[in-house]
C-alpha positions in Angstrom: 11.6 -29.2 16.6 7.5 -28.7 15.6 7.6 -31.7 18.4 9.1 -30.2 21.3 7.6 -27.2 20.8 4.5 -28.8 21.4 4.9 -30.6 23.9 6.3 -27.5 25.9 2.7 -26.0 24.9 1.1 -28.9 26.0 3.2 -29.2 29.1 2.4 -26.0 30.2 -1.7 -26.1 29.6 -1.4 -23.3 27.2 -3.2 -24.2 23.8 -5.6 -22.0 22.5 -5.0 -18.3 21.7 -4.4 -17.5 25.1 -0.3 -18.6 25.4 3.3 -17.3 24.9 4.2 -18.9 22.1 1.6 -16.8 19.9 3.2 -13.9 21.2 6.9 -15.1 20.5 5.7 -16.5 17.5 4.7 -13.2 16.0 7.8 -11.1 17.4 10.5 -13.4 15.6 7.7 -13.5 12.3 8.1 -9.5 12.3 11.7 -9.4 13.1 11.7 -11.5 9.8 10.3 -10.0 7.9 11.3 -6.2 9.0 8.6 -5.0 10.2 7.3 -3.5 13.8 3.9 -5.3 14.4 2.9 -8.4 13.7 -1.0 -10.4 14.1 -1.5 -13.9 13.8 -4.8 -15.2 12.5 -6.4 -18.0 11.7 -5.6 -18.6 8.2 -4.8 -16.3 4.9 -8.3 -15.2 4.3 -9.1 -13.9 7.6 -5.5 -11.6 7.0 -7.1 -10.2 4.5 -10.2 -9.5 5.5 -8.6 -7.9 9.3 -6.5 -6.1 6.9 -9.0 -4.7 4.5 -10.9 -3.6 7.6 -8.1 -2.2 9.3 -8.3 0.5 6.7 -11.8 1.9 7.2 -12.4 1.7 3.2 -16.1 2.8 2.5 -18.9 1.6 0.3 -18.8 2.7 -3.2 -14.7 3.5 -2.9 -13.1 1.7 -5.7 -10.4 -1.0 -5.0 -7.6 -2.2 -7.8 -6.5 -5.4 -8.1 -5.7 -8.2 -10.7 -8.0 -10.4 -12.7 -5.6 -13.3 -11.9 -5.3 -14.0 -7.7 -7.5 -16.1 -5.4 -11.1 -14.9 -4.1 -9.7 -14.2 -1.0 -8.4 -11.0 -2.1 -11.5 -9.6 -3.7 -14.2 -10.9 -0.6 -13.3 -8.2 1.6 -13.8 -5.5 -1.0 -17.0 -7.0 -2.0 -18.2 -7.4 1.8 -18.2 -4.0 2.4 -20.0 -2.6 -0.6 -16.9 -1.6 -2.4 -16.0 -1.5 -6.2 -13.0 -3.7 -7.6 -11.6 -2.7 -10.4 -9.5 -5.6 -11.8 -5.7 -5.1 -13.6 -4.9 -7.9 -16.6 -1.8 -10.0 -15.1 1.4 -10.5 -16.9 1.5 -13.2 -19.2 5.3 -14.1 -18.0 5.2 -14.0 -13.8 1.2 -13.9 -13.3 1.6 -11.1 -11.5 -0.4 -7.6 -11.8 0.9 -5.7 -14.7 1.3 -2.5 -12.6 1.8 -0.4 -16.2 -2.4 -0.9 -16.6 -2.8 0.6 -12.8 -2.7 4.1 -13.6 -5.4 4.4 -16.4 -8.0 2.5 -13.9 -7.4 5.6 -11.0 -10.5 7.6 -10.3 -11.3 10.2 -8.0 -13.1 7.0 -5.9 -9.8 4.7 -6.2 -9.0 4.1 -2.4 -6.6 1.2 -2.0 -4.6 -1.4 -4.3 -4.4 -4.9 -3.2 -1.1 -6.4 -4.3 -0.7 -10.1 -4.4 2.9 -11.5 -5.1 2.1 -14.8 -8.0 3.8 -18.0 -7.1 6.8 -17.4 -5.7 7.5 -14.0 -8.2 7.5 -10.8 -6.5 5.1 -8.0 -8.4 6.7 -4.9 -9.2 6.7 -3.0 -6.6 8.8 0.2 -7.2 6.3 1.6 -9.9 3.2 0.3 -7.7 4.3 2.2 -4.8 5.1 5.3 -7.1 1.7 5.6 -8.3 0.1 4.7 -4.7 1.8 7.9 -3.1 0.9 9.8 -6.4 -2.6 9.5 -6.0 -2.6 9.2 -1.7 -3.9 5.4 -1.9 -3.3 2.6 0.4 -1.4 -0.6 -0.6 -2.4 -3.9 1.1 0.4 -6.8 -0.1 -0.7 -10.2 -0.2 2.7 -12.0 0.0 1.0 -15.3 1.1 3.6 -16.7 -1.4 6.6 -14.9 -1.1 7.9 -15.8 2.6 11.6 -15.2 2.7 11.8 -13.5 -1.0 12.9 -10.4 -1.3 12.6 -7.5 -4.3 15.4 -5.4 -4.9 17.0 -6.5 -1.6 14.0 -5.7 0.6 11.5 -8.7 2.3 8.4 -9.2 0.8 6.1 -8.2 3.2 7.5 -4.4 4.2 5.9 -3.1 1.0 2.0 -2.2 1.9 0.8 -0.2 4.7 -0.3 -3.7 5.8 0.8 -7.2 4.5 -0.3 -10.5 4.8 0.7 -14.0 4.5 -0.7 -17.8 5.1 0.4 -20.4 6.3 -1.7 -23.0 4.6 0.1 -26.7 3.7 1.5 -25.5 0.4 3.1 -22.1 1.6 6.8 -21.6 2.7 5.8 -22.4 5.9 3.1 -24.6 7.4 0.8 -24.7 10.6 -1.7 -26.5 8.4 -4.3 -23.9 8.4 -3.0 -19.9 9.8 -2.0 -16.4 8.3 -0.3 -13.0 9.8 -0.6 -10.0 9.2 2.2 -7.6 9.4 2.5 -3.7 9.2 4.8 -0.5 11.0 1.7 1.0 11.8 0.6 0.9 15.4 -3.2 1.9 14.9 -3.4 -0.3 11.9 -2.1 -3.6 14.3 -4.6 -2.4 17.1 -7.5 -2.7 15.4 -6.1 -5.8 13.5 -5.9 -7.5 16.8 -9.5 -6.2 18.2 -11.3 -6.9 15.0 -9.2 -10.7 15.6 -10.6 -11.1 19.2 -14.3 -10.1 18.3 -13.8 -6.7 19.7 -13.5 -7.6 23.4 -12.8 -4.1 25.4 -9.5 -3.9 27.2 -11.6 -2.3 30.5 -14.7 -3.6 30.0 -14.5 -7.2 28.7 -18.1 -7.9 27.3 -18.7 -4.0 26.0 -18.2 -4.0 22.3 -17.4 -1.1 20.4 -17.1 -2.8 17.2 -18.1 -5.7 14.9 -15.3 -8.4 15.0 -14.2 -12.0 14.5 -13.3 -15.0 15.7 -10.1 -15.3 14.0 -7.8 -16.1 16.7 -4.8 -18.2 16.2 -3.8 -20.7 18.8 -1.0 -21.7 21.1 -0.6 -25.2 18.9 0.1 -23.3 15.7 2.4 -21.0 17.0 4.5 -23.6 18.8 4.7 -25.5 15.1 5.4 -22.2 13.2 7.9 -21.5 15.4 9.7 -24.5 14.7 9.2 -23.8 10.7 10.3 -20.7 11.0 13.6 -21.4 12.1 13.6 -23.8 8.9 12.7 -21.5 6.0 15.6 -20.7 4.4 16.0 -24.3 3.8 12.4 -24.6 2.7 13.0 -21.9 0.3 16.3 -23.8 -0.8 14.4 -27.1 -1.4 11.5 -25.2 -3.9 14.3 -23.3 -5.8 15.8 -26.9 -6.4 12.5 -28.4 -7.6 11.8 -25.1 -9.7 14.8 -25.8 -11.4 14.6 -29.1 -12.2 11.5 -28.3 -13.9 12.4 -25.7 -15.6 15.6 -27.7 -16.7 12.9 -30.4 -18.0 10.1 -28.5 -19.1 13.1 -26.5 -21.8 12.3 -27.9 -25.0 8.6 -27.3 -24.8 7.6 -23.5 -26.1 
């Protein structure tokens, strides 16, 4: 399928950002995963960062997330001159232990960053609990958790903006790309200015704003859509391998 779908792009002269695939691509993404509005980016990272931004943090404001995650989660923070404050991980799913989050709150906490480990969904009940507690904004990584689901809900409808990539070792490949995903429509509009470095909807080359170059092309979006249409048998396949390690791995403490 990743074949004919691009040679339809090719076919039809559409393959940089500018095409209807990205657009199809990211209406059945957001169907999947439950949500209203989704914007495809150029890989993981730049999700992140759009995310982040999308949020109008401020220097100084304070930022929680764990000690154990990639640097793409705490570049943005330190970007724009705010504070992370770092959570120990769970020695058993790597994930954040969300019982250390509350102590770390201070009158400057702004946002938690939420990264789902290796295929193991963090806690999110209790995370969310404390986030509406103390009026904070959740971004959820769930780069790694494409298709899961905690307590019956997608990974990926948690935050007030999610993200996911779709780098060669995630549930779904188109080599390098990410999305982000949220139900908030200011949130995806400035997600997909800050994408398209700002350009103005009247005025093309009047910028109001400091954006990007994190577009995600035509190409991508004809190969994710072909994944896509795969994942649950992606998502099979790993469990199988996960098992048979764990199934060898036993005897070892």
């Amino acid at each position: 399928n990743e074949k004919k779908y691009l040679q339809k792009a090719i076919k039809e002269g559409f393959i940089s950002s500018t095409g209807p695939l990205v657009e199809k691509f990211e209406k059945k993404f957001a169907k999947r995963v439950k949500r209203k509005f989704a914007i495809s980016v150029s890989n993981g990272t730049a999700a992140l960062q759009l995310a982040f931004e999308s949020l109008n943090i401020k220097k100084k404001a304070e930022v929680i997330l764990p000690s154990f995650t990639i640097i793409s989660c705490i570049l943005p923070v330190i970007r724009c001159g705010a504070v992370p404050i770092l959570v120990d991980s769970d020695p058993i799913s790597w994930n954040m232990d969300v019982n250390q989050i509350e102590k770390k709150i201070t009158s400057k906490t702004k946002a938690i960053i939420a990264p789902h480990i290796y295929g193991l969904p963090i806690d999110m009940d209790p995370l969310l609990k404390i986030a509406k507690k103390y009026n904070l904004r959740v971004i959820e990584d769930a780069a790694e958790v494409l298709g899961l689901k905690y307590k019956n809900k997608d990974c990926g409808s948690f935050g007030d903006v999610s993200t996911f990539s779709f780098y060669a070792n995630k549930h779904i490949t188109t080599g390098e790309g990410g999305m982000i995903v949220t139900d908030n429509k200011k949130i995806a509009e400035k997600c997909r200015s800050l994408r398209n470095i700002c350009f103005n909807k009247e005025r093309r080359f009047l910028h109001h704003d400091l954006g990007w170059n994190y577009r995600f092309t035509n190409l991508q979006s004809a190969v994710g859509l072909a994944q896509l249409e795969k994942l649950n048998f992606f998502i099979r396949k790993k469990r199988k391998i996960g098992n048979f390690y764990n199934k060898e791995l036993s005897e070892i403490n």
